[in-house]
Backbone as a chain_set.jsonl record, in Angstrom:
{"seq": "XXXXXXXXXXXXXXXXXXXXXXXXXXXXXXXXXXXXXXXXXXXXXXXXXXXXXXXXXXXXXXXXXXXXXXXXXXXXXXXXXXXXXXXXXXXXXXXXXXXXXXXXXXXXXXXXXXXX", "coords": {"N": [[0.806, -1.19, 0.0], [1.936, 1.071, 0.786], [3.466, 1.658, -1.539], [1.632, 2.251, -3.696], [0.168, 4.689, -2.173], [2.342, 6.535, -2.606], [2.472, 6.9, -4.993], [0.239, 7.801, -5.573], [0.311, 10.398, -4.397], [2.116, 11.595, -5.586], [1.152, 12.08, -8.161], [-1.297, 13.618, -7.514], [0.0, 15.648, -6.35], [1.277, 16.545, -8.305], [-0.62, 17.643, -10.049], [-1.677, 19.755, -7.991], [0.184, 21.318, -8.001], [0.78, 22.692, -10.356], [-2.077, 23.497, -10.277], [-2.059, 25.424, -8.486], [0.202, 26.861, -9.678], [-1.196, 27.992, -11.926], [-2.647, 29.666, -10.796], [-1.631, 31.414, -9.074], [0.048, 32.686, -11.394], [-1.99, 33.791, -12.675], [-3.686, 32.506, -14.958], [-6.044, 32.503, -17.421], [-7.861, 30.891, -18.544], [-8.287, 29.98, -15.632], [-8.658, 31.904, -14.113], [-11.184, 32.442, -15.397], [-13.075, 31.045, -15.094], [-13.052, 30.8, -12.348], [-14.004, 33.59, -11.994], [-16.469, 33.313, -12.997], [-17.863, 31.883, -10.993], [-17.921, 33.262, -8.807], [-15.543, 34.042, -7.534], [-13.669, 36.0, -5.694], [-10.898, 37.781, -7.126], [-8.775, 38.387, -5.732], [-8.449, 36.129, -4.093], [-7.176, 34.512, -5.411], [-4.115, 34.354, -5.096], [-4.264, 33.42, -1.868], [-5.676, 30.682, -2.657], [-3.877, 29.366, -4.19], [-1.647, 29.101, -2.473], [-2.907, 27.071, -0.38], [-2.93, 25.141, -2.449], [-0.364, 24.316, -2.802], [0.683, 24.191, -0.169], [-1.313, 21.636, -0.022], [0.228, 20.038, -1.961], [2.668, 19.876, -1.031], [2.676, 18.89, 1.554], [1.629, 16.38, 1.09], [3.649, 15.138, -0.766], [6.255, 15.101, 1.428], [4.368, 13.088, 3.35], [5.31, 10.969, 2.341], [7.562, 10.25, 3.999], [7.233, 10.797, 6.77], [4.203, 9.865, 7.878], [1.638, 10.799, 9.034], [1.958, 13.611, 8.528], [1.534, 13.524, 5.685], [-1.14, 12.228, 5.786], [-2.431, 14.117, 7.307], [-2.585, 16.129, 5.127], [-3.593, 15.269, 3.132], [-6.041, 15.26, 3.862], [-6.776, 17.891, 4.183], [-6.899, 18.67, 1.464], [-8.754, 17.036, 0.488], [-11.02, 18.331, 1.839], [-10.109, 20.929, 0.631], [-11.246, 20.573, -2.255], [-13.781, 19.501, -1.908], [-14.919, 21.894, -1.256], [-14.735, 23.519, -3.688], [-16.431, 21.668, -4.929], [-19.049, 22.064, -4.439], [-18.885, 25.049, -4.041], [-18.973, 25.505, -6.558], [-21.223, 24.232, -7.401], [-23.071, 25.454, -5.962], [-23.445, 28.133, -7.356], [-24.192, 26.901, -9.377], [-23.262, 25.8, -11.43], [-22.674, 23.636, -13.322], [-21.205, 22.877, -15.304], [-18.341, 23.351, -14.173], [-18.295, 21.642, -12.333], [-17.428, 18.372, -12.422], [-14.098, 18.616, -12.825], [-13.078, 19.378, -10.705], [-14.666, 17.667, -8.69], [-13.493, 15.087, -9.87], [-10.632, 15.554, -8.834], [-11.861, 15.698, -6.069], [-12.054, 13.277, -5.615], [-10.271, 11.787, -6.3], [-8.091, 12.266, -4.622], [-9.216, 11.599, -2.334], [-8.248, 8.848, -2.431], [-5.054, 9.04, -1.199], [-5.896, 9.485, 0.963], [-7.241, 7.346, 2.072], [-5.265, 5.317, 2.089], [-3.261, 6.429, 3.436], [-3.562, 6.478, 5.878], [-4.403, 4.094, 6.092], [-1.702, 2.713, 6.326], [-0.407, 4.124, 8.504]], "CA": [[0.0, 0.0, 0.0], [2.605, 2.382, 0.578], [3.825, 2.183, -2.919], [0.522, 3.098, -4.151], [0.224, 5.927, -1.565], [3.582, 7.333, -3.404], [2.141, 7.192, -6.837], [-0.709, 9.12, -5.819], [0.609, 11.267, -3.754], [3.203, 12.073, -6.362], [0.588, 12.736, -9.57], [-2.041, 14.491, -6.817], [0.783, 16.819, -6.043], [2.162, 17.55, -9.527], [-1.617, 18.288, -10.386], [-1.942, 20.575, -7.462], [1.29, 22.521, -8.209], [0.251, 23.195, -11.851], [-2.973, 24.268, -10.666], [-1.529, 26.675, -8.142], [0.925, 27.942, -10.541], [-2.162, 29.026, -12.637], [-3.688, 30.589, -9.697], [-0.274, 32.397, -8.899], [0.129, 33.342, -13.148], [-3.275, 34.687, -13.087], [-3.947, 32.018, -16.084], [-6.622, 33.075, -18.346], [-8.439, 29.556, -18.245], [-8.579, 29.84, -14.14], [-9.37, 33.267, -13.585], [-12.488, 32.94, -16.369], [-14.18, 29.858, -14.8], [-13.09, 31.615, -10.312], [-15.2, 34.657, -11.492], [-17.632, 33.026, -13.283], [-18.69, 31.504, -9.971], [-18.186, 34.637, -8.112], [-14.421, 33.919, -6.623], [-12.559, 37.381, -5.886], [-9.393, 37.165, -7.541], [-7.79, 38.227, -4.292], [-8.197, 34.977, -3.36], [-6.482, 33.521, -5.666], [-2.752, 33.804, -4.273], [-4.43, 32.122, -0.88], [-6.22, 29.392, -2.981], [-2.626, 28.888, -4.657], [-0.834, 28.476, -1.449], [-3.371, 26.115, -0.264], [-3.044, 23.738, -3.576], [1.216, 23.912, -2.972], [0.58, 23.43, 0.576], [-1.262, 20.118, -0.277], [1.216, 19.456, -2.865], [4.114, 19.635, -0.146], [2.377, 17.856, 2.233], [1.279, 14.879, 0.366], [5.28, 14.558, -0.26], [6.309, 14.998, 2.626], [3.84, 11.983, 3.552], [6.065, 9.796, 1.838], [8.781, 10.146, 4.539], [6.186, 10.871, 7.862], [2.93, 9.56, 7.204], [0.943, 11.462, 9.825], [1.76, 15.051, 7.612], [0.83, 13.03, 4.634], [-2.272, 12.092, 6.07], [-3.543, 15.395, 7.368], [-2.688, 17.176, 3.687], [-4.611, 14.569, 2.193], [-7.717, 15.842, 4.711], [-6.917, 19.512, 3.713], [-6.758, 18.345, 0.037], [-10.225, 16.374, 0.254], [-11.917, 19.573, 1.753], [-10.474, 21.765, -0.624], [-11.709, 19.801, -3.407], [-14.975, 19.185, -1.607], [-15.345, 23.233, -0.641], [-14.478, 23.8, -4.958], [-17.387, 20.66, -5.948], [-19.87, 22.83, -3.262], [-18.807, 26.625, -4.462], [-19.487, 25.076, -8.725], [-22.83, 23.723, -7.118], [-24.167, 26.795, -5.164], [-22.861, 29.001, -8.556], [-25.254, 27.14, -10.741], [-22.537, 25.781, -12.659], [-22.634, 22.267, -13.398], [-20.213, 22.281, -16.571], [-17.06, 23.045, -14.026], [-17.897, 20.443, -11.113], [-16.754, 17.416, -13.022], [-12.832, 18.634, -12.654], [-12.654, 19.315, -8.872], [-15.051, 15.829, -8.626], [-12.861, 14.018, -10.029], [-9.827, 15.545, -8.295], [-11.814, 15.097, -4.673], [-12.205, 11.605, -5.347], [-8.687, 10.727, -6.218], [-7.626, 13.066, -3.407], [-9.449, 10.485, -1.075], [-6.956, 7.777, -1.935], [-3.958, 9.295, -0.138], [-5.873, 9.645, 2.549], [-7.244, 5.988, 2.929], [-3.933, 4.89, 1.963], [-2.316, 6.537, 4.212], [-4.755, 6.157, 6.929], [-4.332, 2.5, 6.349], [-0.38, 2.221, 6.316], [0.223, 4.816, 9.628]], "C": [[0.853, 1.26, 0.0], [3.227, 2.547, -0.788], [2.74, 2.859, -3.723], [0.194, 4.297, -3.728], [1.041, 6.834, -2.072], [2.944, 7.708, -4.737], [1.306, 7.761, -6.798], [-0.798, 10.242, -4.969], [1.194, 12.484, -4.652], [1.981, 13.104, -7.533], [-0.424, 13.525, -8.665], [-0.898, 15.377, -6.827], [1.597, 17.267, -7.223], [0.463, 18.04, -9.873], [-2.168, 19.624, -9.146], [-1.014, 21.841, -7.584], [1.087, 23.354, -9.861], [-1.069, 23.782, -11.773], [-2.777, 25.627, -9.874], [-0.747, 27.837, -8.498], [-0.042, 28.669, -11.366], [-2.78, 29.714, -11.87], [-2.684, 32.074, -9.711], [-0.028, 33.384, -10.393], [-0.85, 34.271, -13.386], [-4.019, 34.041, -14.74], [-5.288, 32.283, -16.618], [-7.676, 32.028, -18.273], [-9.264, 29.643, -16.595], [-9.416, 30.938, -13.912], [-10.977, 33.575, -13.805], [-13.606, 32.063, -15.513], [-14.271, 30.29, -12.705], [-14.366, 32.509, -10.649], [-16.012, 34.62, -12.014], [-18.602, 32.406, -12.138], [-18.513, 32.324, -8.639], [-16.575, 34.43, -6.742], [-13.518, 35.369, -6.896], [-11.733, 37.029, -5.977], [-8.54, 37.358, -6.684], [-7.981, 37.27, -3.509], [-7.534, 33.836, -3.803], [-4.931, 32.947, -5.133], [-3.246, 32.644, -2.658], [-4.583, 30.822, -1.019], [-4.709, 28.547, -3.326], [-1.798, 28.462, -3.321], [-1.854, 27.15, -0.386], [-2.952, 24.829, -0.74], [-1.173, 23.154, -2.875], [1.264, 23.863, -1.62], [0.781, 22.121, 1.154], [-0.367, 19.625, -0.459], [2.456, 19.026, -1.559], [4.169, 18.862, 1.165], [1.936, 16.931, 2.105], [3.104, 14.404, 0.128], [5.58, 13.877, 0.589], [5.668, 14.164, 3.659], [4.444, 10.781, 3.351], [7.377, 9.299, 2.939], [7.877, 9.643, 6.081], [5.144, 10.844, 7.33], [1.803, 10.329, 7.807], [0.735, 12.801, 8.96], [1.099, 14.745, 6.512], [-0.609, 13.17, 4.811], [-3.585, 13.188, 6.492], [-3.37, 16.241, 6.223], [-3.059, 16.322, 3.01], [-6.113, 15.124, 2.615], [-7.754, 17.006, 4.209], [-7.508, 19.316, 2.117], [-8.185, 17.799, 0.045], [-11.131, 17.809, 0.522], [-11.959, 20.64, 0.921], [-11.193, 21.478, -1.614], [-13.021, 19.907, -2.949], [-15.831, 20.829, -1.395], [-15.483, 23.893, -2.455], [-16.039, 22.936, -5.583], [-18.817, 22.086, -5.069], [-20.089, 24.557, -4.236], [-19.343, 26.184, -6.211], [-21.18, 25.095, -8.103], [-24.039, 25.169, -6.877], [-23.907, 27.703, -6.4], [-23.876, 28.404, -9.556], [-24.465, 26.395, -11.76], [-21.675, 24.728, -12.88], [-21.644, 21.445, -14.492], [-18.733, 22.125, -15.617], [-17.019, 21.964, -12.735], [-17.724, 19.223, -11.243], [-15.178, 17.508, -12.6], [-12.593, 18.685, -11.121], [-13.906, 17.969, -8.547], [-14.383, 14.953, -8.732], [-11.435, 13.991, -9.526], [-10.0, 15.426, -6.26], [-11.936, 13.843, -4.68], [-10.537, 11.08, -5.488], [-7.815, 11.339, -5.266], [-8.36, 12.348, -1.799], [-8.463, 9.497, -1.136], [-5.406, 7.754, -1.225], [-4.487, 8.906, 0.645], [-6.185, 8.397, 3.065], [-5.727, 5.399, 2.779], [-2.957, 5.164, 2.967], [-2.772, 6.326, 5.388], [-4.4, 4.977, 7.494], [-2.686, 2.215, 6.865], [0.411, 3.109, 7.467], [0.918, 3.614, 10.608]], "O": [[0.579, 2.282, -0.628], [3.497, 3.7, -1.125], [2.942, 3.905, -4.34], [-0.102, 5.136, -4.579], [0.64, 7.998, -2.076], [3.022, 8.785, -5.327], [1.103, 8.478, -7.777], [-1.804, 10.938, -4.827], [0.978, 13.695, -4.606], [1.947, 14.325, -7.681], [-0.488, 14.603, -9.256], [-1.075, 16.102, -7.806], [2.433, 18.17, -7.177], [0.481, 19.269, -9.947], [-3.056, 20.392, -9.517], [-1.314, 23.013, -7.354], [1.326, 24.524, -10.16], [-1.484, 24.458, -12.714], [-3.153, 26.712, -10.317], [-0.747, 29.012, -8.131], [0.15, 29.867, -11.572], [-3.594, 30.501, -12.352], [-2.871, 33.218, -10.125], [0.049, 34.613, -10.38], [-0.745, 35.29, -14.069], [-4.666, 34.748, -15.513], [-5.927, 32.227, -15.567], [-8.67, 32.539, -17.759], [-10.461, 29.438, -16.393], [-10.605, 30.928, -13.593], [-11.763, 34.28, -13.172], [-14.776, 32.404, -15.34], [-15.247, 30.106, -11.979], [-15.436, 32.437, -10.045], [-16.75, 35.602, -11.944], [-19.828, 32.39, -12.247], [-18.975, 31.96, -7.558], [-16.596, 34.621, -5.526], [-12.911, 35.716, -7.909], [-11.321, 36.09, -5.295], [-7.52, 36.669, -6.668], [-7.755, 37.376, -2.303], [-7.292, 32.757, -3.261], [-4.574, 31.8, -4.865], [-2.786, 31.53, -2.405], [-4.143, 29.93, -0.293], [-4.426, 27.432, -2.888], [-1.322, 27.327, -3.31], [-1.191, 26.379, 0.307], [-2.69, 23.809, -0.102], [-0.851, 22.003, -2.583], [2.307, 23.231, -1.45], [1.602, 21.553, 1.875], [0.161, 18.85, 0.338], [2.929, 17.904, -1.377], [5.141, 18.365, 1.735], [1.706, 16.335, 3.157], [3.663, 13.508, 0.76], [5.439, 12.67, 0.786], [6.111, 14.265, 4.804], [4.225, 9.745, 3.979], [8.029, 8.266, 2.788], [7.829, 8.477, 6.471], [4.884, 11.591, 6.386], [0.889, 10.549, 7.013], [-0.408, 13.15, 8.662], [0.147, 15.447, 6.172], [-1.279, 13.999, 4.194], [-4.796, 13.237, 6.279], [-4.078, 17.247, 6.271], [-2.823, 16.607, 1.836], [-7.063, 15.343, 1.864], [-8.829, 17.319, 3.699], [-8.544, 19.87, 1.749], [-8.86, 18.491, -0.718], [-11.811, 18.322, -0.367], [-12.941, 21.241, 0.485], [-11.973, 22.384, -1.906], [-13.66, 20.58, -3.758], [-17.057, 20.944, -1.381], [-16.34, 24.768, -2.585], [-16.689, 23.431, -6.504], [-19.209, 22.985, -5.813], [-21.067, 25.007, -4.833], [-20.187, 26.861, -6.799], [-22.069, 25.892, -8.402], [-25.106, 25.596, -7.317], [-24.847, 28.463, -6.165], [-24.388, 29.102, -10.432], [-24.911, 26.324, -12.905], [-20.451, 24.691, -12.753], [-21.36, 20.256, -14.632], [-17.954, 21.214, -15.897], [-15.978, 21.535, -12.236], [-17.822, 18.625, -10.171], [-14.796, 16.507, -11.995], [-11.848, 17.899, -10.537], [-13.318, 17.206, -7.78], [-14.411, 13.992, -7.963], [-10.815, 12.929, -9.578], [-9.125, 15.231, -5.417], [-11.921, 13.259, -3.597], [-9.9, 10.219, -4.882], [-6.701, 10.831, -5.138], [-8.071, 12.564, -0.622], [-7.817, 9.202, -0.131], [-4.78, 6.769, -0.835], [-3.995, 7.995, 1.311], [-5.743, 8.05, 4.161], [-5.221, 5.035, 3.84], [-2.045, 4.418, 3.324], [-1.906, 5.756, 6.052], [-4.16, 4.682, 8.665], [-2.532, 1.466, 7.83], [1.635, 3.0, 7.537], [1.52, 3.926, 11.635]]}, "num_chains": 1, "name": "protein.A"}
């Protein structure tokens, strides 16, 4: 199990650093679909240090499993606070991508859960 915990620790946290870097860039893609559901863009640097947070504590899981394990919990709520904010917005085309990144953002956490 802990090899599996690595491999999705690893691709969860390169997908969270690529989406924080677009938060951080101000990417054109991100920004259009935040204030289409009414996210002030001064929240994006916070949201970004959130994602690279995760990202560094899903790592950093790989060594101590306990840090792992609670930035997999952060990582599920973000995701789950993103499927929630699409929902209450009305706006059912973008809660497919953060869906499908809180669900595979649960398997750290049983994974690691399981292998403490």
């Amino acid at each position: 199990m802990f090899v599996a915990y690595v491999v999705l620790a690893v691709l969860l946290s390169l997908v969270l650093i690529a989406s924080g870097r677009g938060k951080l860039v101000k990417d054109e893609k991100i920004t259009t679909g935040l204030t289409a559901i009414g996210v002030p863009l001064g929240w994006l640097p916070r949201l970004a240090a959130l994602e690279l947070a995760g990202a560094l504590g899903l790592l950093a899981g790989t060594g101590y499993r306990p840090l792992g394990v609670a930035a997999a919990v952060g990582v599920v709520l973000y995701f789950a606070g993103a499927v929630i904010a699409h929902l209450r917005a009305k706006d059912l085309k973008g809660v497919p991508t953060p869906a499908v990144l809180l669900l595979l953002a649960v398997a750290p956490l049983v994974l690691g859960a399981a292998t403490v």
